[in-house]
C-alpha positions in Angstrom: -16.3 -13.1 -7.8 -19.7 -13.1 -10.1 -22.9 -11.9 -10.1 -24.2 -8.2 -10.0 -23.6 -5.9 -7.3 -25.8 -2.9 -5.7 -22.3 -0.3 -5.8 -18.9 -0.2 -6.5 -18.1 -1.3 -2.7 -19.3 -4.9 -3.6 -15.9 -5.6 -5.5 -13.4 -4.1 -3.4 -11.3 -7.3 -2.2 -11.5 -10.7 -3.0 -8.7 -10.5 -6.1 -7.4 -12.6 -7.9 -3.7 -14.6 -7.3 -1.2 -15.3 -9.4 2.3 -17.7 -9.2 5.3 -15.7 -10.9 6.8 -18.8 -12.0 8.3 -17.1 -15.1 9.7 -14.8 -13.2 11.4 -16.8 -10.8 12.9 -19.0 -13.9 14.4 -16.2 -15.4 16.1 -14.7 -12.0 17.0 -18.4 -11.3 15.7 -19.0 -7.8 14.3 -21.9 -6.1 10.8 -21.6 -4.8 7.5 -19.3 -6.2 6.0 -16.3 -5.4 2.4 -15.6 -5.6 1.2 -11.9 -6.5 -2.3 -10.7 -5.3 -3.2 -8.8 -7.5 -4.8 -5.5 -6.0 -4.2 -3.8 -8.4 -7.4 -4.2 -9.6 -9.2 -3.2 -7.1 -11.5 -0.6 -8.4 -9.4 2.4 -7.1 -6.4 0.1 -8.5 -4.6 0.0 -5.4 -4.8 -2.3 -2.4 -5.9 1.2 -0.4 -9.5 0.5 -1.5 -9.4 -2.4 1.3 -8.5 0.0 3.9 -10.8 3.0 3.1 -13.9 0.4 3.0 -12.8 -1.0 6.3 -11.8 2.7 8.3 -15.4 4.5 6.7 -17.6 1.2 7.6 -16.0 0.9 11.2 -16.3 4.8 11.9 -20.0 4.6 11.1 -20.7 1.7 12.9 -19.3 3.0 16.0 -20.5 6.5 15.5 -17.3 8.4 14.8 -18.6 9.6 11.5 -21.8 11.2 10.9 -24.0 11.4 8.7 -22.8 13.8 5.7 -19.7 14.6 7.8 -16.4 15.7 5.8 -13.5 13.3 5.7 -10.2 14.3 5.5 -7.4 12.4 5.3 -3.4 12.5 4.2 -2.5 10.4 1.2 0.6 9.4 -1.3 -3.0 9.3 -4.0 -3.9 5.4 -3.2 -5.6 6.0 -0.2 -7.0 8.9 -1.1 -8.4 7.6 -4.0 -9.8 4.7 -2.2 -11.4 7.4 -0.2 -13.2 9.1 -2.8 -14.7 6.3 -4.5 -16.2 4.8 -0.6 -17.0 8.6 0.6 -18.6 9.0 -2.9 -20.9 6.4 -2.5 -21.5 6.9 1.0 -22.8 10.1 1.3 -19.3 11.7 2.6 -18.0 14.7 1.1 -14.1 14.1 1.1 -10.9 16.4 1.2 -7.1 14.9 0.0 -4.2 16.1 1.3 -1.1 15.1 -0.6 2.5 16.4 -1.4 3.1 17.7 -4.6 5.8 15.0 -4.8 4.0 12.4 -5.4 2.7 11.8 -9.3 0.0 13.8 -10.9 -2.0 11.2 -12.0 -3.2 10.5 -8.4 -4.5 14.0 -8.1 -6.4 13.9 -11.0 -8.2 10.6 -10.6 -9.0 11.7 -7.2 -10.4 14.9 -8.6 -12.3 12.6 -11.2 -13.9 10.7 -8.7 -15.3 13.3 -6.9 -12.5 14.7 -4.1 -11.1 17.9 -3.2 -7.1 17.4 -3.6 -5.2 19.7 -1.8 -1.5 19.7 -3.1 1.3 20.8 -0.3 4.8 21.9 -1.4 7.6 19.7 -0.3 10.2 20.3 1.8 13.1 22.6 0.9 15.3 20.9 -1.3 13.2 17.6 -1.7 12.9 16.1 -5.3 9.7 15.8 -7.1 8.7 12.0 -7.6 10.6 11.3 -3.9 8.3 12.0 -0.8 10.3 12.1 2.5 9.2 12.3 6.0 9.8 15.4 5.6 7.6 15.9 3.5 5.0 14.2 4.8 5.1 15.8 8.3 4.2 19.0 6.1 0.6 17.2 4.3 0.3 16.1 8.0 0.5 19.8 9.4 -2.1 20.7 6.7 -4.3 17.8 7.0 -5.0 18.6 10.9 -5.6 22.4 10.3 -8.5 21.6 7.9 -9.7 19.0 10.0 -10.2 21.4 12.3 -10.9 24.5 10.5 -14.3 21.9 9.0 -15.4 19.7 12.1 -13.9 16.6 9.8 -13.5 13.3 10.5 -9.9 12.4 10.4 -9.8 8.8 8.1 -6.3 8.1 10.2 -4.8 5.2 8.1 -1.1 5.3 10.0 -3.5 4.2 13.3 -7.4 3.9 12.7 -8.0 -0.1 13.6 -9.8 -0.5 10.8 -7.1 0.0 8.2 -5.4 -3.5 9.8 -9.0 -5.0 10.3 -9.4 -5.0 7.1 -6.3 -6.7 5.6 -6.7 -9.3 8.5 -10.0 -10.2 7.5 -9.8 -10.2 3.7 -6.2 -10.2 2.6 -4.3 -12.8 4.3 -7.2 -15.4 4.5 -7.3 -14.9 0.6 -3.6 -15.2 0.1 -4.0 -18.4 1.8 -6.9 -20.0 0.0 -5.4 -18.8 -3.0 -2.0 -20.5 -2.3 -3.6 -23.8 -1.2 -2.5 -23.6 1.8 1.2 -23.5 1.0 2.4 -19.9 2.0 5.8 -20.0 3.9 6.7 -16.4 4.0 5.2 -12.9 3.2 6.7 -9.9 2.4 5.6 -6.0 2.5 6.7 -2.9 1.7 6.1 -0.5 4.7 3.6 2.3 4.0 1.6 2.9 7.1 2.1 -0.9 8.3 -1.4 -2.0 7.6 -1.3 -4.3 5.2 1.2 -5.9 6.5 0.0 -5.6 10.4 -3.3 -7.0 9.5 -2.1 -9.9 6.7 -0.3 -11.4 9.3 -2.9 -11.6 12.1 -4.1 -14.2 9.8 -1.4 -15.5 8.5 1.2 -16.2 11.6 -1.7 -19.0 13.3 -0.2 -20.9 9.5 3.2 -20.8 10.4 4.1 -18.2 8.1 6.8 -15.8 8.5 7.0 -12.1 7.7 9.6 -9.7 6.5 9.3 -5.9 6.3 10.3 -4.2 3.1 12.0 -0.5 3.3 13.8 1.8 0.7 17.6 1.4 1.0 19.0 3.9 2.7 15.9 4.3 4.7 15.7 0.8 6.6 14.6 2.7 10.2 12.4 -0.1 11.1 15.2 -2.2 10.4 16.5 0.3 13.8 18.7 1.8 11.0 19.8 5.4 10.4 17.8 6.8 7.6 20.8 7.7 5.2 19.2 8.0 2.5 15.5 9.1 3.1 14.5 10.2 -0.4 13.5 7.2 -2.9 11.4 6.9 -5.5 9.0 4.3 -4.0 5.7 6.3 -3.5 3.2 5.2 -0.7 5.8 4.4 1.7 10.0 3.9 3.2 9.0 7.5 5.3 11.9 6.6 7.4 9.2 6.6 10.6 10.7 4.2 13.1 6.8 3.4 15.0 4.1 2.6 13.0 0.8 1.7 15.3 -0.4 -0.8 12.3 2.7 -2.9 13.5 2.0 -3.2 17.2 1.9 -7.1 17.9 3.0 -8.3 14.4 4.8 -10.6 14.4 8.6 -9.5 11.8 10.5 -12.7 11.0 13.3 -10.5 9.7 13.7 -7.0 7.6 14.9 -6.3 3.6 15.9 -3.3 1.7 15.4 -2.5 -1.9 16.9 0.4 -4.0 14.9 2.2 -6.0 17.0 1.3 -9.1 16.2 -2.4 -8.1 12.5 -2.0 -7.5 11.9 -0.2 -10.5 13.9 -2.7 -12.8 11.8 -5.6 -11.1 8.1 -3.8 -12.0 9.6 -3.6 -15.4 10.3 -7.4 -15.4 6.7 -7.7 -13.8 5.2 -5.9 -16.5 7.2 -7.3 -19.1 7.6 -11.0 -18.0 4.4 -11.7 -16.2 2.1 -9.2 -18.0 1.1 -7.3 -14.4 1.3 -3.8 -14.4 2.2 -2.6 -11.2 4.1 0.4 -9.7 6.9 1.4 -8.0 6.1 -0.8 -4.3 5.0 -4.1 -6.2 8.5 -3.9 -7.8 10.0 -3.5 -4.6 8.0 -6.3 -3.0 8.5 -8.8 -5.7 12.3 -7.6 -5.9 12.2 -8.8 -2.0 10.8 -11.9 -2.7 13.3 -13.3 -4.9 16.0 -12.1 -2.6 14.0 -14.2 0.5 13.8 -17.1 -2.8 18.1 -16.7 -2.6 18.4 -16.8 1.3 15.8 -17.8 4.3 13.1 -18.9 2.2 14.9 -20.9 -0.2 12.6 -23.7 -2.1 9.5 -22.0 0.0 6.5 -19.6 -1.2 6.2 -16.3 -1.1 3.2 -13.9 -0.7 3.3 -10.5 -1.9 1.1 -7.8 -2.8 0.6 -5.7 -6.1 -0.2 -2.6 -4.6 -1.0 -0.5 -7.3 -1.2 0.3 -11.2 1.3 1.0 -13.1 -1.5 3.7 -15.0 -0.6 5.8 -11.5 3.0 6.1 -12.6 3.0 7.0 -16.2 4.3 11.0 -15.8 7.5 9.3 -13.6 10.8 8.2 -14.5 9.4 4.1 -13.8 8.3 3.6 -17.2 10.5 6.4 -19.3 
């Protein structure tokens, strides 16, 4: 991407690719794996896509008015993708988010112009491990001030626009960027979009996805969640339907422990130089498993979701 832009809107998307070839030397597998890097998108998460696309569709079809509040339910990535397209869109916007998830999400979105409202977790829960539990609780909270302000609800587990989005930037970029030579992509399951919406364009190529859950928590896998509490923010809520999914076409399901993904975004970071957080270790950890098995010799698509800079006050990089 070059030349000037009139916002901040005109560089969400279109990042860059990169193969993980020294990666998949040292872990000893046959095949590559290339890592889109949304990490720098300017909310430094791939949620930036998703806001863009759910805030342009709602005013095209007339959803959201003018100056209308937005509200929506966020681990922090979404949220903050929010706040930067709301900001420079005329939209005040309000963040509802479980106190589980890492301060440094709250304060960006603060930074960037949002009101955060923090909701206490579940009895029992863990800080730095969001359940569905938890998250039925910011959902509760999140339709009461809906309400209570005559917001529009932003809806990423089911707004369209979320899936449109990935569909028309992500997976034709993964593509291109792979020369044409993607055999499988893999995704960690937050709510579904990316992966719904990569794969609209990527299945007419023949390529095959996998869904990516916490271990313990595989319930799209039609597993019991055993295990529902992870440290893999943004996602593994243990919800067994996620809309973004409908018509997606899943090749097969993986698991990943937190212990494993966390190791793997310090092998990222370390390795590669890519600082990513908790869900691009878990991705890439589920790529080189696919490298060992199904996809053997093929090549892999995956997704750095976020920045490592979100994770700083957890236990991923103590």
């Amino acid at each position: 991407m070059s030349g000037a832009h009139g916002s901040i809107l005109g560089v969400i998307g279109a990042t860059p690719s990169v193969w993980l070839d020294r990666l998949c030397a040292a872990a000893g597998v046959e095949g590559r794996i290339l890592a889109k890097l949304d990490h720098l998108n300017p909310g430094f998460s791939k949620k930036d896509r998703a806001a863009l696309g759910i805030i342009e569709a709602a005013k095209a079809d007339g959803s959201l008015a003018e100056g209308q509040v937005v509200v929506e339910l966020t681990s922090g990535n979404m949220g903050t993708g929010l706040a930067i397209v709301c900001g420079q869109l005329g939209h005040p916007f309000v963040a509802v988010m479980s106190r589980g998830n890492s301060v440094e999400r709250a304060r960006m979105m603060e930074a960037l112009g949002a009101k955060v409202v923090l909701v206490d977790q579940a009895p029992g829960a863990v800080p730095g491990q969001v359940s569905g539990a938890d998250l039925a609780l910011v959902e509760a909270e999140a339709q009461r001030i809906t309400a209570a302000r005559g917001a529009f609800r932003a809806d990423q587990f089911n707004h369209p626009g979320n899936a449109a989005a990935h569909a028309a930037g992500t997976g034709p970029e993964l593509w291109a960027d792979s020369g044409g030579t993607l055999t499988d992509f893999v995704d960690f399951a937050g709510s579904g979009g990316t992966f719904g919406g990569t794969m609209q364009a990527l299945a007419p190529h023949g390529v095959r996805g996998w869904l990516v859950e916490p271990e313990g928590a595989e319930v799209l896998a039609g597993r019991e969640a055993t295990r529902p509490e992870h440290p893999i923010q943004g996602g593994g809520y243990a919800m067994a339907e996620l809309s973004q999914l409908t018509g997606a076409p899943v090749a097969g399901h993986l698991s990943v422990s937190g212990d494993r993904a966390r190791q793997v975004a310090r092998d990222l970071a370390r390795v590669e130089g890519i600082f990513g957080g908790f869900s691009a270790g878990a991705n890439v950890a589920a790529a080189l498993e696919l490298l060992r098995g199904p996809a053997r010799g093929g090549r892999v698509g995956v997704i750095v979701c976020d920045s490592g800079l979100k994770y700083l006050s957890t236990d991923l990089w103590a």
